[in-house]
C-alpha positions as CSV (number, residue, x, y, z in Angstrom):
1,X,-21.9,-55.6,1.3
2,X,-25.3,-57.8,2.6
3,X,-23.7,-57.8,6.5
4,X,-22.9,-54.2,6.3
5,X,-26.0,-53.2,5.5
6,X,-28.1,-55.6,7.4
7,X,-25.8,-54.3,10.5
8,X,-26.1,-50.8,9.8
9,X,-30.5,-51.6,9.8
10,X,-30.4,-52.7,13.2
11,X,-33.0,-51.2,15.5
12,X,-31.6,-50.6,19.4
13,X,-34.5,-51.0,22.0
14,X,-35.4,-48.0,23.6
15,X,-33.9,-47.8,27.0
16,X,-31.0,-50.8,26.3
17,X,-27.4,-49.9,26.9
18,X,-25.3,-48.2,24.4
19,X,-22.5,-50.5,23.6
20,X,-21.3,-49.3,20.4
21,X,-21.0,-46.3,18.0
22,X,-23.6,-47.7,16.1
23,X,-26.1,-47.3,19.1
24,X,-25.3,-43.8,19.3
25,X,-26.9,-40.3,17.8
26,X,-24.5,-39.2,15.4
27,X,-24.8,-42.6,13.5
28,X,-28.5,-42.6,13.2
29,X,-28.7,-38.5,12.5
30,X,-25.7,-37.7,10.5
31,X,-26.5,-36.2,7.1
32,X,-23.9,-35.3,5.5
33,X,-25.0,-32.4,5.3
34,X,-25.6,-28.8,6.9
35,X,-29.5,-29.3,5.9
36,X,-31.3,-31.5,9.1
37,X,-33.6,-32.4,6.6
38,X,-31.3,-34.2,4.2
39,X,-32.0,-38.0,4.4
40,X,-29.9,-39.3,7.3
41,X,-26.5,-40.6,5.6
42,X,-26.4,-43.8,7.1
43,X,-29.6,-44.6,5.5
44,X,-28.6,-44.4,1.7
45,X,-27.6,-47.6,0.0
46,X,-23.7,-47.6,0.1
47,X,-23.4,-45.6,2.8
48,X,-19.9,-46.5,4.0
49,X,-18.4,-45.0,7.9
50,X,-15.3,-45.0,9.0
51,X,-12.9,-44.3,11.5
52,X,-9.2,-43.4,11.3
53,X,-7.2,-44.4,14.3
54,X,-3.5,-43.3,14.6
55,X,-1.0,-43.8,17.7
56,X,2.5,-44.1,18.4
57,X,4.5,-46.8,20.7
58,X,7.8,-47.9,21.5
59,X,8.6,-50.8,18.9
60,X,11.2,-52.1,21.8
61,X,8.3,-52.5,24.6
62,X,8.8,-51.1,27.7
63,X,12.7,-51.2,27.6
64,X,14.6,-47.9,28.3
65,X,15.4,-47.0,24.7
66,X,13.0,-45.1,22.9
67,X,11.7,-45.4,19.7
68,X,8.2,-44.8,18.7
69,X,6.5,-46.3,15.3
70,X,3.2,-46.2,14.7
71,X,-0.1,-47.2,12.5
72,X,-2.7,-45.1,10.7
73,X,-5.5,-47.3,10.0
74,X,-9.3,-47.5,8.7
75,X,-11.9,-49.4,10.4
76,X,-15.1,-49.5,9.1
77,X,-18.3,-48.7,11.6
78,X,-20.3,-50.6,9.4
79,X,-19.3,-53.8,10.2
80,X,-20.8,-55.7,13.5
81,X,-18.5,-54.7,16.3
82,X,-16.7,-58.7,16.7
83,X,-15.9,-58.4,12.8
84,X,-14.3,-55.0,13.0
85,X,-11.2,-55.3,13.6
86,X,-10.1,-58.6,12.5
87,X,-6.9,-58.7,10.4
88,X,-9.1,-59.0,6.9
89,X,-11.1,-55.6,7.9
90,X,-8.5,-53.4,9.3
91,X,-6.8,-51.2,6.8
92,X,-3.1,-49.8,7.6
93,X,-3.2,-46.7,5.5
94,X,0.4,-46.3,6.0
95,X,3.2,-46.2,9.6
96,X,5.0,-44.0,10.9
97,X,8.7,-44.6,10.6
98,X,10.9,-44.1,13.9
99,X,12.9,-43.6,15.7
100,X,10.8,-40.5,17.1
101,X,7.1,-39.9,16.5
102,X,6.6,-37.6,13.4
103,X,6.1,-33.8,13.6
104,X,3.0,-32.6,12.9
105,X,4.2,-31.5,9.5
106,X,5.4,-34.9,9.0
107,X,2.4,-36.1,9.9
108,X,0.6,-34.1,7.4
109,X,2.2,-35.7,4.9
110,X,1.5,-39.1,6.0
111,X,-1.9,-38.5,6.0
112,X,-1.9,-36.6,2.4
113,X,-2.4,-39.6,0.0
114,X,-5.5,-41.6,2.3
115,X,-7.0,-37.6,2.6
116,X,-7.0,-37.2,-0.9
117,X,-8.8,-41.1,-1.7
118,X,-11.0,-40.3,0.8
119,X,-12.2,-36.8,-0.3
120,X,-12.7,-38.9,-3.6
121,X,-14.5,-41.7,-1.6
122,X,-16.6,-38.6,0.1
123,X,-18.2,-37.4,-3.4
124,X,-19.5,-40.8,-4.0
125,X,-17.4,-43.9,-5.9
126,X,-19.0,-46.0,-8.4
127,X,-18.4,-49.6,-8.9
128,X,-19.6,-50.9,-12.6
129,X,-21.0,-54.2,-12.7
130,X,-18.6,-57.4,-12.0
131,X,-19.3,-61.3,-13.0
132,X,-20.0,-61.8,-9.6
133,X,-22.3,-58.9,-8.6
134,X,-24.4,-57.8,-12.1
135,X,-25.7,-54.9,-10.7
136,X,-23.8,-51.8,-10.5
137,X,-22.8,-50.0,-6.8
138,X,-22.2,-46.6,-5.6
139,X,-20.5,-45.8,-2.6
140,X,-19.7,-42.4,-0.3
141,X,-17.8,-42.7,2.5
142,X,-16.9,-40.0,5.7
143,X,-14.4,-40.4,8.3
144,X,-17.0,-39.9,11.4
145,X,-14.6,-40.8,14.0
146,X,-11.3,-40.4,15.2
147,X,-9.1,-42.2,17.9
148,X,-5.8,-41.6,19.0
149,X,-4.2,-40.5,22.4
150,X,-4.0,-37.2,23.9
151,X,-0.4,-36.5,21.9
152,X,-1.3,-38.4,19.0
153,X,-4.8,-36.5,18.4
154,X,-3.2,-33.0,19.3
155,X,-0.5,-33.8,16.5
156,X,-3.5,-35.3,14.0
157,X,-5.8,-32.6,14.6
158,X,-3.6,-29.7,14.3
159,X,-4.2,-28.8,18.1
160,X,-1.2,-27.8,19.5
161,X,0.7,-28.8,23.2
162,X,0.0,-27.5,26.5
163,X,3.5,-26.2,26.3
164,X,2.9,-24.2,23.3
165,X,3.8,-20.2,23.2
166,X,1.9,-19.6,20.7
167,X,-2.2,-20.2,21.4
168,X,-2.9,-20.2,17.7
169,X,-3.0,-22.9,15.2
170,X,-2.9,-20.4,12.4
């Protein structure tokens, strides 16, 4: 818990290159909140960001038959950029079976059971004291980004295709 939030503390020079989400305005102004004067989230103690990253790809390379699997994972933004996504910090929330990417109903229910842990993780988790750490944590944590392609974000979103006759999600 000490890197992430000695990570998320870090002051960018005005005027230096953005180079990560963490340099960036939403991080440093997100509340939480509808309320711009709410205490900016990332400030609280166990503050927690992540992002949710789904995509698709042909488990056979690029060979002629087709058959697309595919990761939903969790990276956490708090962690210093070189320590996100290494093996230990990368969670695989589930994969989509082939042979064909899933519909956006099947996809739905994919995402169901993280969605629900992380509307629970979003109202604030709280960790009673271990041997190792005596004092007692609390934790809240948003999704505050999202990264897939073009086809896998329409499908996550609930956006629909360019090819769709019906302009209406609803």
């Amino acid at each position: 818990m000490e890197i992430l939030h000695q990570n998320q503390q870090s002051q960018i020079p005005k005027g230096s290159p953005k180079c990560d989400i963490l340099d960036g305005l939403v991080w440093r102004w997100f509340t939480g909140t509808r309320n711009i004067n709410d205490p900016q989230f990332m400030s609280i103690p166990g503050a927690l960001a992540f992002l949710i990253y789904v995509d698709w790809f042909n488990e056979h390379g690029k060979s002629t038959r087709l058959a697309s699997i595919g990761p939903i994972m969790l990276i956490c933004l708090n962690l210093p950029p070189s320590e996100r996504l290494k093996r230990d910090n990368v969670y695989v929330s589930g994969i989509t079976p082939g042979p064909k990417e899933p519909t956006s109903l099947q996809l739905s229910y994919l995402l169901m059971p993280p969605i629900k842990e992380l509307k629970k993780l979003w109202q604030g988790y709280h960790f009673p004291p271990t041997s190792t750490g005596p004092s007692e944590s609390f934790i809240h944590v948003p999704i505050l980004r999202a990264i897939a392609d073009v086809f896998s974000m329409r499908k996550f979103t609930g956006f629909i295709s360019h090819s769709d006759k019906h302009f209406c999600n609803f």
